[in-house]
N, C-alpha and C positions, 0 to 999 in steps of 0.2 A: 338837590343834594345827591352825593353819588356816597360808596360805601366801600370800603377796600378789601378786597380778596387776595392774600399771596398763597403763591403756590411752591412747595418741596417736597425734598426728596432728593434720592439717588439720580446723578446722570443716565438719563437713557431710561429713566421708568415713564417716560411718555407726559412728563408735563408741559412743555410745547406744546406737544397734540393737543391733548386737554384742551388748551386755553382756544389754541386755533379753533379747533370744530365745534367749539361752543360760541365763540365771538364772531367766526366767519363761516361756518358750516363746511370748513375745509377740514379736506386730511392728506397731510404730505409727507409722505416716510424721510425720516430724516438721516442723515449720515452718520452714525455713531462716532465719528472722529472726528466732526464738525465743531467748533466750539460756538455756544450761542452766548455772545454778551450780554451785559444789560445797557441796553439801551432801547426808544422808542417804539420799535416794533415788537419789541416780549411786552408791551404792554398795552392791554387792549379797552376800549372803553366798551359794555355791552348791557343791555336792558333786559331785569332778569324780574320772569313775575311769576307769582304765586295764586293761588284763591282771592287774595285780599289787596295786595299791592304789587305795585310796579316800583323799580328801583333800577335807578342807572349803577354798575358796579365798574370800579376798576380794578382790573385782573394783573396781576402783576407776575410773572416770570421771575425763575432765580438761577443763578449759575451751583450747581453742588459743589463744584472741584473748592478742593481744602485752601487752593489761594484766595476762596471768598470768605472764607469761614469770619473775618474779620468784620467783614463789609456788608455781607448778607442780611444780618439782624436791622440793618438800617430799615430794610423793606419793611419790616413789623412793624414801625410806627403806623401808627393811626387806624391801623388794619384791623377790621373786625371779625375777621373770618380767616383760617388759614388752613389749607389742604395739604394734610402732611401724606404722601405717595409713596408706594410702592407696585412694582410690577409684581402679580399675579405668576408668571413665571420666571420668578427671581429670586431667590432665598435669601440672599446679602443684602438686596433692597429691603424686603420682609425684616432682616437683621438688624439691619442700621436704621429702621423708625423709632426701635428702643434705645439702641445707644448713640444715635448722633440726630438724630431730627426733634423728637419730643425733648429731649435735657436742653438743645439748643432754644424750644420755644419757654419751656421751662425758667430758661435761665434773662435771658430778655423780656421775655411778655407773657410773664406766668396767667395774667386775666385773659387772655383770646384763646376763644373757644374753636377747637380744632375737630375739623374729620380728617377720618383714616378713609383714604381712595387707592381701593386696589387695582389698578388701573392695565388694560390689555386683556380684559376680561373676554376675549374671541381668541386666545393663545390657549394653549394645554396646559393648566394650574396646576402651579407645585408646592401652592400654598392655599388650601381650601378656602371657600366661603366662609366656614363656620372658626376657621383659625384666625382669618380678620375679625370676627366678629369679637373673638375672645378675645384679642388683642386690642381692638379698642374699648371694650370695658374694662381690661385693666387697667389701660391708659389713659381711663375718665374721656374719651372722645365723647364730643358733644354728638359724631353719630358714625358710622361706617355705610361705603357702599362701595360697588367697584362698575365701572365701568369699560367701554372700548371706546377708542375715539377712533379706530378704523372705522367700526361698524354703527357708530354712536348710539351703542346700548346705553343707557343709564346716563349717558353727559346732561340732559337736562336736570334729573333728577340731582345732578352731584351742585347745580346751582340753586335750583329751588331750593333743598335741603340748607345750605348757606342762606339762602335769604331770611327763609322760617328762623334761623340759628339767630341773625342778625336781628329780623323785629321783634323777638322776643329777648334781646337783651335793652339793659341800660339804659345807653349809651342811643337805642333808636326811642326807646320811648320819649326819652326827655328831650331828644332831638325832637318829637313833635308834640310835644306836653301846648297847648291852649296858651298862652300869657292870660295873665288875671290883670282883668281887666278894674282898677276900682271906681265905683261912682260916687 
């Protein structure tokens, strides 16, 4: 059984990366005028373990630009985990998790439990550790952490945290609840 991970946020706050140097141990500086679609290769299958289990995850990539705005909530179906992003040296990325990324999960998949990833954490922050941290408690994030996917501080962490998220919900228990057996 595999588990679904999406990932947003602002263009160019490094969620490509992300997904890349978690799934393929790569890191590729991208074009900032590049446009990445959705298709095949923004999605990546990867095996993500903890203390206690192993779980295959698919990682899913999103386009931000406002002509997806329609189309993008698709990705939430099934998803149990969702990595809402901003760059660390970004303010407008920092801005729009309140007004357009959390009201978007909000309004779609109010049940999936979200972290805040502050991501480019090897840049010069213009948004503290401890102002993410506020921010996702008042955002009810299931957790915060920030990572670099140049220098891949913290990318592991940012999946284990998602898996813990994910076996401690629901939706994995009863995925492996015993059948009752009767005699």
């Amino acid at each position: 059984m595999t588990f679904k991970i999406v990932i947003i946020g602002d263009r160019n706050v490094g969620k490509s990366s992300l997904l890349r140097r978690y799934a393929k141990g790569e890191f590729k500086d991208y074009n900032p005028n590049s446009f990445p679609p959705i298709v095949p290769e923004y999605m990546y299958e990867s095996t993500v373990t903890n203390d206690k289990t192993s779980e295959v995850a698919v990682l899913i990539d999103t386009v931000a630009d406002e002509d997806y705005d329609d189309l993008r909530p698709i990705t939430y179906n099934l998803a149990k985990v969702i990595l809402v992003c901003y760059s660390v040296d970004d303010e407008l990325s920092f801005f729009h998790v309140v007004r357009k990324w959390v009201p978007e999960i909000t309004k779609h998949q109010s049940r999936i439990p979200f972290i805040l990833v502050g991501t480019k954490s090897d840049l010069v922050a213009k948004i503290s550790t401890n102002e993410g941290k506020q921010l996702a408690e008042k955002l009810h994030a299931a957790a915060f952490l920030e990572c670099s996917s140049k220098d891949g501080t913290g990318i592991k962490e940012v999946f284990t945290t998602a898996l813990n998220i994910y076996t401690r919900s629901f939706a994995y228990k009863r995925r492996n609840k015993r059948p009752c057996n009767i005699m």
